[in-house]
N, C-alpha and C positions, 0 to 999 in steps of 0.2 A: 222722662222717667223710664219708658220703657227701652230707648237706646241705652239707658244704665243699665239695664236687667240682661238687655242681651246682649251688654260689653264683657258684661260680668259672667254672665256662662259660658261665654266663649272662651276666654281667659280659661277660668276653672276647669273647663274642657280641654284645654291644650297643657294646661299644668296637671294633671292628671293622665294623660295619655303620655306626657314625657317623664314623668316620674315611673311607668306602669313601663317604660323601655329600659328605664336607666335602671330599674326593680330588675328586671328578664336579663340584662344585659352583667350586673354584680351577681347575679344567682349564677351565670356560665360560669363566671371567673373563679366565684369562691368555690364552685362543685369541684373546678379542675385543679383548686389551692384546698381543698380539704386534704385530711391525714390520707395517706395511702390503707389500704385493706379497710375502709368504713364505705358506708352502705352512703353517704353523703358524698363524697368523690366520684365524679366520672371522668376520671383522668383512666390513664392504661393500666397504672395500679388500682386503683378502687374496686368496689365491690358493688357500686351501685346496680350493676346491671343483673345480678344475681339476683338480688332485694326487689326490683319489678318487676323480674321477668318471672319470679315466683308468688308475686302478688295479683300480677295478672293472670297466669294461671288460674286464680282460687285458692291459694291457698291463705289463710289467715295472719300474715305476715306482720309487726308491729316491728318498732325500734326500742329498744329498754335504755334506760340510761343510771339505773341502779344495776351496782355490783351482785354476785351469784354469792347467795350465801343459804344458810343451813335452815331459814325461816323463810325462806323464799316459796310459793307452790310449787308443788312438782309435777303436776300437771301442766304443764308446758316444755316447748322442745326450746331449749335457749340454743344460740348459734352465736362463737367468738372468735371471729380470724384475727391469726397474726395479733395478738396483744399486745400494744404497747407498753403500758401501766400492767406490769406483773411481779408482786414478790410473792412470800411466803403464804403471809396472811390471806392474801387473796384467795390463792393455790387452793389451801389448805377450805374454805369457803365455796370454790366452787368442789371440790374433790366431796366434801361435806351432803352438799345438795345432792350429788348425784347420787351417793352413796344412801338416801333417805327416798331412792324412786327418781332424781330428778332424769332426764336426755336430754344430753350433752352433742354438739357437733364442734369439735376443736380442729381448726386448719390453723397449721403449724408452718412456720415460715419452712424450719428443719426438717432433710425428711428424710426417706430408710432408715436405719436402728436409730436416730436420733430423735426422730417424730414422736411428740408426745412427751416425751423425755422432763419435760419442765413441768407439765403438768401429772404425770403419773408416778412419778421418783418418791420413795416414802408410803405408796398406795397399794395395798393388797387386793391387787388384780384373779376375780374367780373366771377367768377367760379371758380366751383372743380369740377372734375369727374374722382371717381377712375377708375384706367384702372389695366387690368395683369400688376404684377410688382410695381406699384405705382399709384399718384394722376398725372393728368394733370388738371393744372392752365391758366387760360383763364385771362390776364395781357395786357391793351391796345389792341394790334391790333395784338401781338403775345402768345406765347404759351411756358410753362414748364413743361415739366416732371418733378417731384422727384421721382427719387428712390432709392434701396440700394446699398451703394458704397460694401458692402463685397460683395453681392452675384455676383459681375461682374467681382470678382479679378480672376488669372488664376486656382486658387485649386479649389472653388468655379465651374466654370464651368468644369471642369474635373467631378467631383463629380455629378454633376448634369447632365453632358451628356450635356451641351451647351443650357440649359434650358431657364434660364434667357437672356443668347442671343439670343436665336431664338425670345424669347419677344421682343427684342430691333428692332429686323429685323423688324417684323411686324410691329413696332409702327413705325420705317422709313419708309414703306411702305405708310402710311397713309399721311406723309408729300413732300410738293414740296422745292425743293432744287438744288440746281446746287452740291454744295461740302458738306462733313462734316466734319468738325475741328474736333478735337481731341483737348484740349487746355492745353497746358502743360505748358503753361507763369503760374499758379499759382501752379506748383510744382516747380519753382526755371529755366525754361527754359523760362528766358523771351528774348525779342526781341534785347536789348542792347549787346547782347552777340552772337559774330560770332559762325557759324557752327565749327572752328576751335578751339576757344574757351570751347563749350563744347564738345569737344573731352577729354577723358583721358590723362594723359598725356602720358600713354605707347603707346598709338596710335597716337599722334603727334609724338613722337621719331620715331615710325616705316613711318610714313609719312616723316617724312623729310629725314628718312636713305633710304626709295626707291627713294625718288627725286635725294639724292644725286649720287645714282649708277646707274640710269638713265643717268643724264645727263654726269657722266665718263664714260658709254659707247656710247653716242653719241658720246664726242668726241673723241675717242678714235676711235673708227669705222672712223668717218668722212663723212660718206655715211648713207643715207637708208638703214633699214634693208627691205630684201626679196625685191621680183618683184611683181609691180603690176599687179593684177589680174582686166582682163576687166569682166563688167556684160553686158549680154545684155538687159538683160530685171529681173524685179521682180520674184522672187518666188513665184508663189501662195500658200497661206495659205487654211487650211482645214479650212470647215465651225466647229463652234462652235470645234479649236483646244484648248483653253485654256481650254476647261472644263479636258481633259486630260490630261495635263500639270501638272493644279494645284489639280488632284483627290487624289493624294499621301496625300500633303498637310492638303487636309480637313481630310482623315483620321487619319493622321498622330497626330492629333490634338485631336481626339475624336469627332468630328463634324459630321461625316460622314451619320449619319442617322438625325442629325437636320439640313444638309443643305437641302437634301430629303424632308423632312417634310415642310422647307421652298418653295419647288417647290410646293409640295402637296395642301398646302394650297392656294396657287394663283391660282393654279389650279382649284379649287373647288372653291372658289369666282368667277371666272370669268364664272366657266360651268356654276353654277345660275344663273350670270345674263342672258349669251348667252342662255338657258332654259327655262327661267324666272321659275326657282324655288322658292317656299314657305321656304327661309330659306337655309342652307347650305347643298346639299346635300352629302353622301357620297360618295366613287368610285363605290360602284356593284349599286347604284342609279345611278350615273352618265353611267356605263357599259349601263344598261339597256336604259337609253334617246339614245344611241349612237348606239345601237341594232337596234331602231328604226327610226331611221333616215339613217340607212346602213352608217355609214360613213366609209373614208377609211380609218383613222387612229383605227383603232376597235381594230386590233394585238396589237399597241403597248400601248393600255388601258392595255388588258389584261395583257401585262409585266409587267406594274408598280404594277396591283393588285396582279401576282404573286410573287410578292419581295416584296410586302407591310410589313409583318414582319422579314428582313431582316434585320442582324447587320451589318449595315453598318461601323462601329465602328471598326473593326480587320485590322490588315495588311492582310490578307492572298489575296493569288492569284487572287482566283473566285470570291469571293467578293468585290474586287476591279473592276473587268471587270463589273461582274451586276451594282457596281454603277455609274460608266461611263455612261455603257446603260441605267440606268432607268435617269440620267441627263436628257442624250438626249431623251430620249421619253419626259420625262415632257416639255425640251422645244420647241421640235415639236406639242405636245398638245396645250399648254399655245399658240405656234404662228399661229396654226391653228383658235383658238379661238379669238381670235384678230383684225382677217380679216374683 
């Protein structure tokens, strides 16, 4: 009896570890057969890499798969490249929202006097003001960006070292919001359609062949697997652990020195104000106000100025550690300024 028992999880164990390859191995394939411009693609057109490399970040990133309409909250920043699925109706629904308070970021395949053109045609526009990256349009009581739908796709920011993202960063910085959509209802991922639905269907089979060998070894067992393990109490968590977590991650990507430069920059906006500088100062500007004032984070200025031209960008070892480090100094900086 017991060579049955450990025929049988041996099995279940190899049938499950090869299901769990053959799962890993249709998720490459469908990301790089997903639609072009959606946040599920990581082919050269997609946008996936925009979508984690701003959720690793911190910023509050989601996917929506309901259309932009005039009952929608406007408390939130929705973001729609390159639409597939666009006519009037739609148009007319997201032009609606925005005009009631919603932020809008539209990346348009089209671009100079053509950009925007599908979605703004018909709309009484109270402003334009171009910004990095594109125009912001002042529409009602809310706000659009246009910009370019290629320079956001994942080859596009490889090439550019995460350029035009780091723009994106900053112009969300500027805005208040609780979430930000990602909205892939007008690449064919709308709301009438379960999450089970758009699965492939080699990941439905593999979803229901582990269901099925689940529940034959429940019954078959007839018992809980293992013994409960009592807790007494919580784990504590290291302060600022996720920035080590996900530093692989940002590298891993090519972001590595523009999410840096994303700390840098808050950085330096806030020491001008806390300063009251003429303007944006630099770091051996900022060094020096910090000289004078004896503060005690004074060391770890001088760390971030001496990685300032550091390629955050490599897998290697030591540069991995320094960008750990200079995270957390920028956001011991950034929370000391704050106070």
């Amino acid at each position: 009896m017991r060579r049955i028992n450990l025929r049988l999880i041996v099995l279940i164990a190899v049938l499950i570890a090869a299901l769990l390859m053959l799962r890993q191995r249709f998720n490459f394939f469908e990301g790089l057969n997903s639609p072009p411009h959606t946040t599920f693609s990581t082919a050269k057109d997609g946008a996936s890499l925009v979508y984690d490399s701003l959720r690793i970040m911190g910023y509050p990133v989601r996917r929506d798969t309901m259309f932009i309409s005039a009952q929608r909250p406007v408390n939130n920043v929705q973001i729609v490249i390159a639409p597939a699925y666009f006519n009037e109706e739609l148009r007319e629904g997201m032009t609606d929202w925005v005009i009631r308070g919603g932020q809008l970021l539209f990346f348009d395949r089209a671009t100079g006097a053509n950009a925007g053109r599908g979605l703004l045609s018909n709309t009484v526009i109270d402003g334009a003001t171009p910004v990095p990256g594109g125009t912001l349009y002042r529409i009602g009581l809310g706000t659009v960006f246009v910009g370019d739908a290629n320079r956001i796709t994942n080859i596009s920011l490889f090439e550019t070292d995460g350029e035009y993202g780091q723009l994106i960063a900053n112009l969300l910085e500027t805005m208040d919001f609780v979430l930000i959509y990602f909205n892939e209802a007008y690449h064919g991922f709308n709301q009438n359609r379960t999450f089970f639905e758009i699965l492939p269907l080699p990941l439905r089979l593999l979803g229901v062949q582990i269901g099925v060998i689940a529940v034959v070894v429940v019954l078959y067992k007839g018992r809980r697997f293992g013994k409960t393990a009592i807790y007494y109490e919580e784990e504590e968590r290291e302060e600022n652990e996720y920035v080590f977590t996900l530093s692989n991650l940002y590298m891993s990507v090519g972001l590595g020195s523009a999410a840096v430069s994303v700390y840098e920059k808050k950085f330096k906006k806030l020491a001008a104000d806390y300063f009251g500088t003429v303007g944006e100062p630099d770091l051996y500007e900022i060094y020096e106000l910090y000289k004078n004032e004896n503060k005690e984070s004074l060391g770890k200025l001088e760390y971030v100025i001496s990685n300032h031209d550091t390629d955050f960008n490599t897998k290697r070892k030591k540069e991995r550690a320094e960008f750990m480090k200079t995270i957390n100094c920028y956001k011991d900086l950034i929370k000391e300024l704050k106070k």
